[in-house]
C-alpha positions as CSV (number, residue, x, y, z in Angstrom):
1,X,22.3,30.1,-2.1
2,X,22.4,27.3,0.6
3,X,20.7,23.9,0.4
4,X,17.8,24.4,2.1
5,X,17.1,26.9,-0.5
6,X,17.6,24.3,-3.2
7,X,15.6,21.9,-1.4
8,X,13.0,24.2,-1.4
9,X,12.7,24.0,-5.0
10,X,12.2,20.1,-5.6
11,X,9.6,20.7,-3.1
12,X,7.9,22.9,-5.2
13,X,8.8,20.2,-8.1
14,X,10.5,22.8,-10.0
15,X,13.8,21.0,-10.8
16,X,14.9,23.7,-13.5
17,X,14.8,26.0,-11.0
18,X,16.9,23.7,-8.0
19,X,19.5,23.3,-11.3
20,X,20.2,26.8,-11.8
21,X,20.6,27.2,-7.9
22,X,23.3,24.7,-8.1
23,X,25.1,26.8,-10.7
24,X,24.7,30.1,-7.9
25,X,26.1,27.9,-5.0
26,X,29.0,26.1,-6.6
27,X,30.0,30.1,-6.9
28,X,29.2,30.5,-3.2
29,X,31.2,27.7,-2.5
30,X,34.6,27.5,-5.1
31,X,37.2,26.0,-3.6
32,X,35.1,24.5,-0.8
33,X,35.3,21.2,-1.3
34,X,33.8,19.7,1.6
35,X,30.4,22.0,0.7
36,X,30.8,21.4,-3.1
37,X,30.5,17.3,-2.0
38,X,27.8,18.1,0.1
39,X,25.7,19.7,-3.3
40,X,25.9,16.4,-4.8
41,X,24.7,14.3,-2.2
42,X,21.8,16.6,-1.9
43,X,21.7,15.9,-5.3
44,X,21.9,12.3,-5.6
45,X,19.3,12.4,-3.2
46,X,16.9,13.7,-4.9
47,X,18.1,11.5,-7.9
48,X,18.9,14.7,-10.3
49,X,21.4,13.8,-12.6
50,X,22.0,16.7,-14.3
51,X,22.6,18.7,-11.0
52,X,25.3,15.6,-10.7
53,X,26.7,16.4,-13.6
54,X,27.4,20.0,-13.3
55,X,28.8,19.5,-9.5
56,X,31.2,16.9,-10.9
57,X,32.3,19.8,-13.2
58,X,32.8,21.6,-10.9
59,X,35.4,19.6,-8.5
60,X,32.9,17.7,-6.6
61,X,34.0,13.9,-6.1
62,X,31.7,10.8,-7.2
63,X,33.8,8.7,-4.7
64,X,33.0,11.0,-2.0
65,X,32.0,8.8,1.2
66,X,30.0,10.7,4.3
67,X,28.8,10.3,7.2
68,X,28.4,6.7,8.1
69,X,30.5,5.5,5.2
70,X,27.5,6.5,2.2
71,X,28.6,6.6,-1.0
72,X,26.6,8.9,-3.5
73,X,24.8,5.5,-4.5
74,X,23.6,4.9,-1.0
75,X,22.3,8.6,-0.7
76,X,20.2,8.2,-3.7
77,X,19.0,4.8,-2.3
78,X,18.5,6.2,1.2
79,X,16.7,9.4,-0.2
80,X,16.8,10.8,3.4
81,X,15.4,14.4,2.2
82,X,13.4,12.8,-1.0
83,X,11.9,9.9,0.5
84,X,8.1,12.1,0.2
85,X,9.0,13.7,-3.4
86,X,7.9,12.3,-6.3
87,X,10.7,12.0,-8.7
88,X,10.2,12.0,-13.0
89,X,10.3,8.8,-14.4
90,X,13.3,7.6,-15.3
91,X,15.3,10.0,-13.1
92,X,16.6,7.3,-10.3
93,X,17.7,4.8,-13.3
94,X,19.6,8.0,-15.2
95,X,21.1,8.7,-11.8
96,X,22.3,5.8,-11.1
97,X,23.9,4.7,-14.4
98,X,25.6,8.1,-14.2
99,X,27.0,7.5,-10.4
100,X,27.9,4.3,-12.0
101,X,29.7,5.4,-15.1
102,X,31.9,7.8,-12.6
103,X,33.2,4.6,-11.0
104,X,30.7,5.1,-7.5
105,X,31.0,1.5,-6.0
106,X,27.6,-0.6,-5.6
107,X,29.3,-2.9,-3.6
108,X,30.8,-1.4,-1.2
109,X,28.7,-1.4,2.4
110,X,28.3,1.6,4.9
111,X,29.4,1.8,8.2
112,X,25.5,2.0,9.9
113,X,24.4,-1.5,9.0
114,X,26.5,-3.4,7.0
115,X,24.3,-2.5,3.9
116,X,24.8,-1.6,0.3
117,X,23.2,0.8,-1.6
118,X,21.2,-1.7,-3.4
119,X,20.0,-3.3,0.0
120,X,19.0,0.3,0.8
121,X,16.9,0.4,-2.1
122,X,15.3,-2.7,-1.6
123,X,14.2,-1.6,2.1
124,X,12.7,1.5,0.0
125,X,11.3,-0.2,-3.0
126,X,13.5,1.8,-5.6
127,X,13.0,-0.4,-8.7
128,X,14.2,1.9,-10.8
129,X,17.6,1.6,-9.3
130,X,17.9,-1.8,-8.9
131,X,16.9,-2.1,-12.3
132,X,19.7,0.3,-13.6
133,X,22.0,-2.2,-11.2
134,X,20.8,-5.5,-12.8
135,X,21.2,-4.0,-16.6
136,X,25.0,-2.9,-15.9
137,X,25.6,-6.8,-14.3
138,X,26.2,-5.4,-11.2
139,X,26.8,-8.0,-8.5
140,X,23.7,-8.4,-6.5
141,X,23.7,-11.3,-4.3
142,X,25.9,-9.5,-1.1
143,X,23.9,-9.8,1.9
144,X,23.8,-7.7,5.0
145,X,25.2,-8.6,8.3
146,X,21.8,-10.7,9.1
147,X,22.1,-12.8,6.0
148,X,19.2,-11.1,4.4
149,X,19.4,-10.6,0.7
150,X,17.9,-7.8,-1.1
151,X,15.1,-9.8,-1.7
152,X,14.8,-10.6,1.7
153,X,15.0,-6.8,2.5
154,X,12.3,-6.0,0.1
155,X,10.1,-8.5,1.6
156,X,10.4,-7.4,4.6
157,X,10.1,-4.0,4.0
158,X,6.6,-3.8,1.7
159,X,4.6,-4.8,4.6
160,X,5.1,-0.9,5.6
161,X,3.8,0.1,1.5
162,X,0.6,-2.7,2.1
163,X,-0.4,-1.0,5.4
164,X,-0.2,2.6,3.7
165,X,-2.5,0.9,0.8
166,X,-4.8,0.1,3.2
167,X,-4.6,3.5,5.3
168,X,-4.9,5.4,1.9
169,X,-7.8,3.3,0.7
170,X,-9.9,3.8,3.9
171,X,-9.2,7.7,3.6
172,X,-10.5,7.4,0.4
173,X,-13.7,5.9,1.7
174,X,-13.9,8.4,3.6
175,X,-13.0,11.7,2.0
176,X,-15.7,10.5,-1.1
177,X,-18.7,10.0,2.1
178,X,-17.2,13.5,3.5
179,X,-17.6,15.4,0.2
180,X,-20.9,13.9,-0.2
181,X,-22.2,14.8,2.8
182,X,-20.8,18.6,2.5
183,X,-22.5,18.9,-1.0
184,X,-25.6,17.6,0.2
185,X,-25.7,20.1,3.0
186,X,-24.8,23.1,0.9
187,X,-27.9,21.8,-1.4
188,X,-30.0,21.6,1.3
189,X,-29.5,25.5,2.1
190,X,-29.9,26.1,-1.2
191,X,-26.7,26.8,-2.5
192,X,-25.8,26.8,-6.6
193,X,-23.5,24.7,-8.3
194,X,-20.6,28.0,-8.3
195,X,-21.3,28.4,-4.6
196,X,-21.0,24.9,-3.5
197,X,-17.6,24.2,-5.4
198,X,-16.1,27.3,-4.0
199,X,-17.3,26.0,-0.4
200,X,-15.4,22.7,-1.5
201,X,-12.8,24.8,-2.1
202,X,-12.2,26.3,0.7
203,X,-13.4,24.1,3.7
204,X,-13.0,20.5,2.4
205,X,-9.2,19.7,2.5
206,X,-9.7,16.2,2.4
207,X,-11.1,16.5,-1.9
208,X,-11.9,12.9,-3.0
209,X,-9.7,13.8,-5.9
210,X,-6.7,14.1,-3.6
211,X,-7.1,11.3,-1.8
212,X,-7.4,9.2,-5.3
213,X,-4.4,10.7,-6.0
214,X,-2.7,10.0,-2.9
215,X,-3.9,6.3,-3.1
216,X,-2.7,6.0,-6.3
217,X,0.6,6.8,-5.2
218,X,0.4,3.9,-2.3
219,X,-0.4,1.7,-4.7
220,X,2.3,2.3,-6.8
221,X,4.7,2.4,-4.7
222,X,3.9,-1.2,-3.2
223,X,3.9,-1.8,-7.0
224,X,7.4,-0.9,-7.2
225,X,8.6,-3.4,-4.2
226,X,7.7,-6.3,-6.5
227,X,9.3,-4.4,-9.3
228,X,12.1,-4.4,-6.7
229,X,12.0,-8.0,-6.3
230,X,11.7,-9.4,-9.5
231,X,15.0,-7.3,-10.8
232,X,17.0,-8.9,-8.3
233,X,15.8,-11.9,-9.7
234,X,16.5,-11.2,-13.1
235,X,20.0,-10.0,-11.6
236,X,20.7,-13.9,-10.1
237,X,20.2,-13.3,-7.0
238,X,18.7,-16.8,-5.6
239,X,15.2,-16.3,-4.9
240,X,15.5,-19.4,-2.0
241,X,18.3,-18.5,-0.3
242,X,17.9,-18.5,3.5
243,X,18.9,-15.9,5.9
244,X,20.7,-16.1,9.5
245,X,17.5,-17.3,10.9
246,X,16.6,-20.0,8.3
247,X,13.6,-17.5,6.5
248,X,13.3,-17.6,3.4
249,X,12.3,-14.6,1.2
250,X,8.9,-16.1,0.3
251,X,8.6,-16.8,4.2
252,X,9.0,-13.5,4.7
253,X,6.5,-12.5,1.9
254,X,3.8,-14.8,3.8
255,X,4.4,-12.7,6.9
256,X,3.9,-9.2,5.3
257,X,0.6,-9.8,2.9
258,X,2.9,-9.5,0.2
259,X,0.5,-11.7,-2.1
260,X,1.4,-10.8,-5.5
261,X,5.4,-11.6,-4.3
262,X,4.2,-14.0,-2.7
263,X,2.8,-15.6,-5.8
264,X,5.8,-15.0,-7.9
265,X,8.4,-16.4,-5.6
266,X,6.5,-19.4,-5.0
267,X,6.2,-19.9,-8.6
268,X,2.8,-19.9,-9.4
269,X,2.2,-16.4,-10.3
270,X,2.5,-16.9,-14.1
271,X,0.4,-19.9,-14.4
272,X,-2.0,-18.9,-12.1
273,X,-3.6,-14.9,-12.5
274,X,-5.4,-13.5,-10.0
275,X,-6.3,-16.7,-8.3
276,X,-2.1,-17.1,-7.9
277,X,-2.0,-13.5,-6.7
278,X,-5.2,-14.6,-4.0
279,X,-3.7,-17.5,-2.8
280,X,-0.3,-15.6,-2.2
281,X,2.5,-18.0,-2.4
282,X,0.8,-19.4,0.9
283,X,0.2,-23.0,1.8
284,X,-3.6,-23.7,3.0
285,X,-2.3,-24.0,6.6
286,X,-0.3,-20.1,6.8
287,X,-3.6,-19.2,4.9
288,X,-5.4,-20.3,7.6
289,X,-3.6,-18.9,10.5
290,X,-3.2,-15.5,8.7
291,X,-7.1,-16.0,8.6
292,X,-6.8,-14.8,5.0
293,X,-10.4,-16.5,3.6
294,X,-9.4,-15.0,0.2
295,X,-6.3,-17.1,0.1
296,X,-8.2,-20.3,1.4
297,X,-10.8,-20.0,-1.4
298,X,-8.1,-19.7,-4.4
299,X,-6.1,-22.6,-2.8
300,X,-9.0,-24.8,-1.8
301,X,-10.2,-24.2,-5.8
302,X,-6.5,-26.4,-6.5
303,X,-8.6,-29.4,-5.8
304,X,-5.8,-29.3,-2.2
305,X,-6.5,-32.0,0.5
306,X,-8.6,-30.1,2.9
307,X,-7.8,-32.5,5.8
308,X,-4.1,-32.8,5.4
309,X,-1.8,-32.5,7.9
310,X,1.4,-30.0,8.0
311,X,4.8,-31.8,7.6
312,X,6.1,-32.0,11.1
313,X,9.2,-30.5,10.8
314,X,7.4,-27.2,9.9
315,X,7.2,-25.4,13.1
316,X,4.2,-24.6,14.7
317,X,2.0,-25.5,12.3
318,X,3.3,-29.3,12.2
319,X,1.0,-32.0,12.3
320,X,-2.3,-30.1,12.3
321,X,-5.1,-29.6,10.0
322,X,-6.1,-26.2,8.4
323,X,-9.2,-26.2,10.2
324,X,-7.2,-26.8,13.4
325,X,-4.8,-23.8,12.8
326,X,-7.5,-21.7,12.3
327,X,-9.4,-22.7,15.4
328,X,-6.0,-22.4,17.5
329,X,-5.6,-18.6,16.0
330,X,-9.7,-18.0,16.9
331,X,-9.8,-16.9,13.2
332,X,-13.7,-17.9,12.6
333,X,-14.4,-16.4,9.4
334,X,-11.3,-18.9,8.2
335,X,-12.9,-21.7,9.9
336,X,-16.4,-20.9,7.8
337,X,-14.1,-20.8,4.6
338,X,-12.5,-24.0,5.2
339,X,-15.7,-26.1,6.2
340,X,-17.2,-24.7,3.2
341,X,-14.7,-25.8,0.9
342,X,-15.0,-29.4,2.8
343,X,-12.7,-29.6,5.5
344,X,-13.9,-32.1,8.3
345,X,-14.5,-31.2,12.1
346,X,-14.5,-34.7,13.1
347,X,-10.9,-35.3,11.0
348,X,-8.8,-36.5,13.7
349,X,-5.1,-35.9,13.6
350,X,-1.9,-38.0,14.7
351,X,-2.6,-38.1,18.3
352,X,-6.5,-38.3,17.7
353,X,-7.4,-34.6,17.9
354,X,-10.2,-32.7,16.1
355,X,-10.0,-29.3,15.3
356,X,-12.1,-28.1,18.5
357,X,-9.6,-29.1,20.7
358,X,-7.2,-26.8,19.4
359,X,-9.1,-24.1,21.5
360,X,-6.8,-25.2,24.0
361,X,-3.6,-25.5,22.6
362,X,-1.4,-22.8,24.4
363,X,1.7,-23.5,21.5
364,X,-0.5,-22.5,19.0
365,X,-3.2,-21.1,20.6
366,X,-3.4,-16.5,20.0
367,X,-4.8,-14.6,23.0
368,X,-8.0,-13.1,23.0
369,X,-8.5,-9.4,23.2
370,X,-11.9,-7.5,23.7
371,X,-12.6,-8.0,19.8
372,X,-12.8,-12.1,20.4
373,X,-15.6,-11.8,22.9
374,X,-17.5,-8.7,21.6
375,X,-17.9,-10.2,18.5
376,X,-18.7,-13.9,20.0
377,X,-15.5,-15.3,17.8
378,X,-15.7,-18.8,20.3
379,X,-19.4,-19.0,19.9
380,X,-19.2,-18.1,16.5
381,X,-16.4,-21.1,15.4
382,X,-18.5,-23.7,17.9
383,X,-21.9,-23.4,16.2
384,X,-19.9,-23.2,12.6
385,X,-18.5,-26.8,13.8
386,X,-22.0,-27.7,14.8
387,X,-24.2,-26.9,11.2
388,X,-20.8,-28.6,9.7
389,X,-21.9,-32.3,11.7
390,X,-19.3,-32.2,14.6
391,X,-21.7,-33.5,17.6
392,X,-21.1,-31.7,21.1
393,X,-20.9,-34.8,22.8
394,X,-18.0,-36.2,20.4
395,X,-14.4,-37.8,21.7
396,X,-12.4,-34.8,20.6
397,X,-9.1,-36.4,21.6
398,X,-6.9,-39.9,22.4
399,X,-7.6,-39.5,26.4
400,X,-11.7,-39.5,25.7
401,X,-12.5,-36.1,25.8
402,X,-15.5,-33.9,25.5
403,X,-15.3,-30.6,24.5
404,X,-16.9,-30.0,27.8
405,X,-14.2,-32.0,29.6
406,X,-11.9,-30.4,27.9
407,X,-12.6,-26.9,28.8
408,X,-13.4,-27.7,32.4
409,X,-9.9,-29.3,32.7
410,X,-8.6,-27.0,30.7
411,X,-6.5,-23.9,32.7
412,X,-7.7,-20.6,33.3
413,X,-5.8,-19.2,30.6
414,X,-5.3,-15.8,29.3
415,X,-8.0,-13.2,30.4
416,X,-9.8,-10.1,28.9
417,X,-12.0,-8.1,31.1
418,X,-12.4,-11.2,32.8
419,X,-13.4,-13.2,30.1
420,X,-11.6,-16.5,29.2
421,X,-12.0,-18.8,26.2
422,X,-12.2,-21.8,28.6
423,X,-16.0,-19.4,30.2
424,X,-17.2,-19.0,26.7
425,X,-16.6,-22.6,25.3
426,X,-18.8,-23.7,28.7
427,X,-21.1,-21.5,28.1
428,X,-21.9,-21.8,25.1
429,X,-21.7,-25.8,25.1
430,X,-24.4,-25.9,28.0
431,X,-26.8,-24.3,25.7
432,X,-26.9,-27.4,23.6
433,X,-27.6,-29.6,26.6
434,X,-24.5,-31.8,26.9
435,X,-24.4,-35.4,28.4
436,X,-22.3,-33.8,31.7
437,X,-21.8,-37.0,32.9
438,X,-19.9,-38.4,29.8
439,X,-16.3,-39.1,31.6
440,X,-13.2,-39.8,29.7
441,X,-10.7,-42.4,29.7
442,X,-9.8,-42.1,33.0
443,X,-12.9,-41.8,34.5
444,X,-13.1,-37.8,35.3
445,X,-16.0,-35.8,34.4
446,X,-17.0,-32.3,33.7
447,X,-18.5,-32.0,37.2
448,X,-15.3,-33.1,38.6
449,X,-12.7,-30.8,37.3
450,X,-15.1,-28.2,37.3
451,X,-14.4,-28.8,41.2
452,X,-11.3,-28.9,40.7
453,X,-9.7,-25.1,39.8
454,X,-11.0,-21.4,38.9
455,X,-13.2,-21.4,41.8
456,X,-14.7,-17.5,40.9
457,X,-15.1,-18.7,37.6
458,X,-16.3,-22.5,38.2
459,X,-18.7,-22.1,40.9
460,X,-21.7,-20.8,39.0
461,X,-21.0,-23.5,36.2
462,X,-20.9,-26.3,38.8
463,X,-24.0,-25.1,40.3
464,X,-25.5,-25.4,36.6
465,X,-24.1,-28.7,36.2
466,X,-25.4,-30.2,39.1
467,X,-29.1,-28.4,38.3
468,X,-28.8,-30.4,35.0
469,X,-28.6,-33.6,36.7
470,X,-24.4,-34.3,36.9
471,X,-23.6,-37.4,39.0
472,X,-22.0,-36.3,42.6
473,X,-21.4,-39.8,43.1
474,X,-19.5,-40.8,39.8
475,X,-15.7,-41.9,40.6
476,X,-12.9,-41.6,38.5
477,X,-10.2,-45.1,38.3
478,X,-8.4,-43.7,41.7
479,X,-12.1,-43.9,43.2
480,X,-12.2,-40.0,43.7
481,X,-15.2,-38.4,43.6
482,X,-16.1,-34.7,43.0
483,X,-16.2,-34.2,46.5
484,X,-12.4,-35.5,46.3
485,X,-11.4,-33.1,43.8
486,X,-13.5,-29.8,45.8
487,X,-11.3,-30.7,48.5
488,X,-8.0,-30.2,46.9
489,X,-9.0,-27.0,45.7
490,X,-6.4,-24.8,46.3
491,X,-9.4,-22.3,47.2
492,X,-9.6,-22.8,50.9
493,X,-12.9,-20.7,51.0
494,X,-14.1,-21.7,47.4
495,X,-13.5,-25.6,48.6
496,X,-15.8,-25.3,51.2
497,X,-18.5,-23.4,48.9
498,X,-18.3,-26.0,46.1
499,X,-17.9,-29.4,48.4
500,X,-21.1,-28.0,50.1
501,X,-23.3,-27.3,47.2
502,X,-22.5,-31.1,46.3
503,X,-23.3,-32.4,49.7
504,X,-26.5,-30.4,49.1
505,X,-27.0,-32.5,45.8
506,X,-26.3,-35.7,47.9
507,X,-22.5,-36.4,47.9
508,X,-21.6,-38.8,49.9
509,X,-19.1,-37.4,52.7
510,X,-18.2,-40.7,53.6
511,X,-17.6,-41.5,50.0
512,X,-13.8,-43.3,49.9
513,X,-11.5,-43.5,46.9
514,X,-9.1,-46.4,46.1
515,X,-6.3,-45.1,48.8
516,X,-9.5,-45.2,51.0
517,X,-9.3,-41.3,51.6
518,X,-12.8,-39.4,52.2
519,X,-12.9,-35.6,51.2
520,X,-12.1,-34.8,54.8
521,X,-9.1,-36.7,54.8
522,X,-8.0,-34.2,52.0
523,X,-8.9,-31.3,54.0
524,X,-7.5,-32.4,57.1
525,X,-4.0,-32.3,55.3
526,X,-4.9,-29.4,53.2
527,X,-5.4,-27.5,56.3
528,X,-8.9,-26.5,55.6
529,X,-10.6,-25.9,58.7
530,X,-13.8,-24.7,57.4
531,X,-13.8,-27.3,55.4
532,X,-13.3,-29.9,57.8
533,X,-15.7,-28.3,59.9
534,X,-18.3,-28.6,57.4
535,X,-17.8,-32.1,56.4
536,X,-17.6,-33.5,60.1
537,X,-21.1,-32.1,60.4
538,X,-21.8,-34.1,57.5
539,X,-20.6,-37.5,58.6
């Protein structure tokens, strides 16, 4: 009788079975030690107690450290063979206390990581155990080599239990609409209620009565992480304390979905029911930028200032509005959310910005991916702004911006397919039939930075600008034109294109700016001969 052989047997959850095999090895293995230790940490493992017992009986040692410095308490924590088994009730909390009562250190940390067993079984959501730790008054507060409490651990952690929630919950969906569909073919041919379940039987392995079950399971084991949590509570650990990297356990909670931790770390879990759970522990601002519009509902229904700006000193998300995070993170259905619940898209901020401008904010700013532009996210947060009163032809920051100046002056920025934010906010701004000729505080217009860069990109807009009337001859306060700003394209070919499509709209090639420089004075030193060519002609 080997191990694998006993493992065998808690696979086939027959524990009574896996005992009595322990009784048949330890006879295999009297007097070998090394193997007799080995039984119990297969045994711990799989958090069996009474196998434990019988192997301590028998010689085997609870102080036993393996293989990266584990103790029996960090096997049963690690649950390396387990992890997949369902274990009785009860059985981790028995095993521990015993491992306990036989003088197993919980303090003690392994060799791998620095961790103890109880940071173990917070990475694995093992209530039960820390539980059994936090009865006995065992010292819980040690952190691991990164600062990180077990709290912290857990946190971290139940992201991986959330995602399997919502894999489990999908499959779900979809083994009930598979089932469905195989019933209603076997009805179609005309098959009786015997025949069809022994079809089901047979050919649909995915039963929606499995995949209940195994969602159930999911569920509860995300369950146990705030289980987890609030034991190490109840066991003094400090629920604030901050790791290496200044995070906090609720922080953390934020970052993983962890709502209903969230909600009890933050404090407002008990007061609040499921509108506490909703909201998550989060602040309206990390609600917005995690795009989470239950969250911004339950925390918008706190009566919370819908304009107000984050504290400064909070990172990334200092000094902006809600409604500007979300817009920076392209998260439209937020945006919706938060102009429903009253938040303004005029509400300027400390240096006079409005939400829209945050499209171009490349410290806050995410980067599109195919999903943005197939499902028109830009338009989509635009015409939201629009039917919520912000005007197209608004100031949208300190220098005198349009959105439309703003985009044109606006970089390149990150691509998808060729796609940009800065194309779609143009686009989608010339539909509503801008003033193009609306210049900003220093005098530049759309026309002209459209001249200006991203010549593949520009040209067709500044083609469209002109066709809509823009004014070739307006000058900014250094007297340059938009045949000044063409000309410095770094486009040698695409300067010539776009300065000749404004001479055909009557620029002025002779047109000087306050250094008294013409356009061909800027090709000249650019080294554009086609373009100096083309302006010469023009003189």
């Amino acid at each position: 009788m080997d191990q694998r052989e006993i493992k065998s047997k808690y696979e086939q959850n027959n524990r009574d079975a896996a005992l009595e095999s322990y009784s048949k090895a330890i006879e295999t293995y009297r007097g070998q030690e090394d193997n007799i230790n080995k039984l119990a940490v297969l045994a711990a493992d799989f958090a069996h107690p009474e196998a434990l017992q019988v192997l301590f009986n028998a010689g085997a040692s609870p102080s036993f450290i393996g293989d990266y410095g584990y103790t029996l308490l960090h096997h049963l924590a690690i649950q390396n063979e387990s992890m997949y088994i369902q274990k009785p009730a009860g059985a981790v909390a028995k095993t521990t206390l015993l491992l306990l009562d036989n003088k197993v250190s919980a303090l003690r940390k392994d060799e791998n990581r620095g961790m103890t067993c109880y940071h173990y079984a917070a990475q694995n959501g093992a209530a039960e155990m820390v539980e059994a730790l936090a009865e006995r008054g065992t010292k819980l507060n040690m952190t691991d080599k990164d600062g990180n409490t077990g709290i912290h651990i857990a946190c971290e952690y139940v992201r991986h239990a959330i995602k399997d929630v919502e894999y489990k919950k999908k499959d779900l969906e979809s083994s009930k609409k598979e089932y469905e569909k195989a019933v209603s073919r076997q009805k179609e041919l005309g098959k009786n209620e015997a025949e069809i379940a022994e079809y089901v039987k047979k050919w649909v392995t995915n039963t929606p009565e499995k995949a209940q079950k195994n969602y159930d399971v999911a569920v509860q084991h995300a369950e146990d992480y705030f289980r987890t949590v609030k034991a190490f509570v109840a066991g003094g650990v400090d629920k604030d304390e901050k790791n290496s990297y200044d995070r906090s356990p609720l922080d953390i909670a934020v970052e993983s979905d962890a709502k209903k931790i969230a909600a009890f770390l933050s404090g407002t879990l008990a007061d609040g029911g499921n509108a506490a759970v909703a909201a998550g522990g989060m602040t309206l601002h990390q609600a917005a930028e995690k795009g989470d519009v239950e969250a911004i509902k339950a925390i918008a229904g706190t009566g919370v200032d819908m304009n107000g700006l984050k504290d400064e000193e909070e990172h990334k998300l200092g000094g902006r509005t809600a409604l500007a995070i979300a817009v920076a993170h392209l998260k439209a259905d937020a945006v919706d959310a938060l102009l429903s619940y009253g938040a303004d898209p005029s509400f300027k901020d400390g240096k006079g910005r409005v939400a829209l401008r945050f499209l171009f904010e490349p410290e806050l700013k995410t980067s599109p991916n195919g999903k943005t532009f197939e499902e028109k996210v830009i338009q989509k947060i635009i015409r939201s702004m629009k039917a919520a009163g912000f005007k197209i032809d608004q100031i949208v920051d300190d220098d005198g911006n349009t959105i439309l100046n703003t985009a044109c002056r606006s970089s390149r920025g990150m691509a998808y397919n060729g796609r940009t934010i800065k194309g779609e906010v143009i686009d989608e701004v010339m539909k509503n039939s801008p003033n193009i000729n609306l210049p900003n505080r220093f005098g530049e217009t759309p026309l002209m930075h459209a001249c200006a860069r991203d010549f593949e990109m520009m040209e067709n807009i500044q083609l469209m600008m002109l066709e809509q009337g823009a004014d070739v001859s307006a000058a900014d306060k250094n007297g340059d034109t938009a045949l000044h700003y063409a000309a410095r394209n770094d486009d040698k070919n695409g300067a010539r294109t776009l300065c000749d499509m404004l001479l055909e709209f009557g620029a002025d090639a002779k047109a000087v700016n306050n250094v008294k420089q013409m356009a061909l004075d800027i090709a000249t030193q650019k080294n554009n001969e086609p373009l100096v060519k083309l302006l010469l002609n023009k003189m």
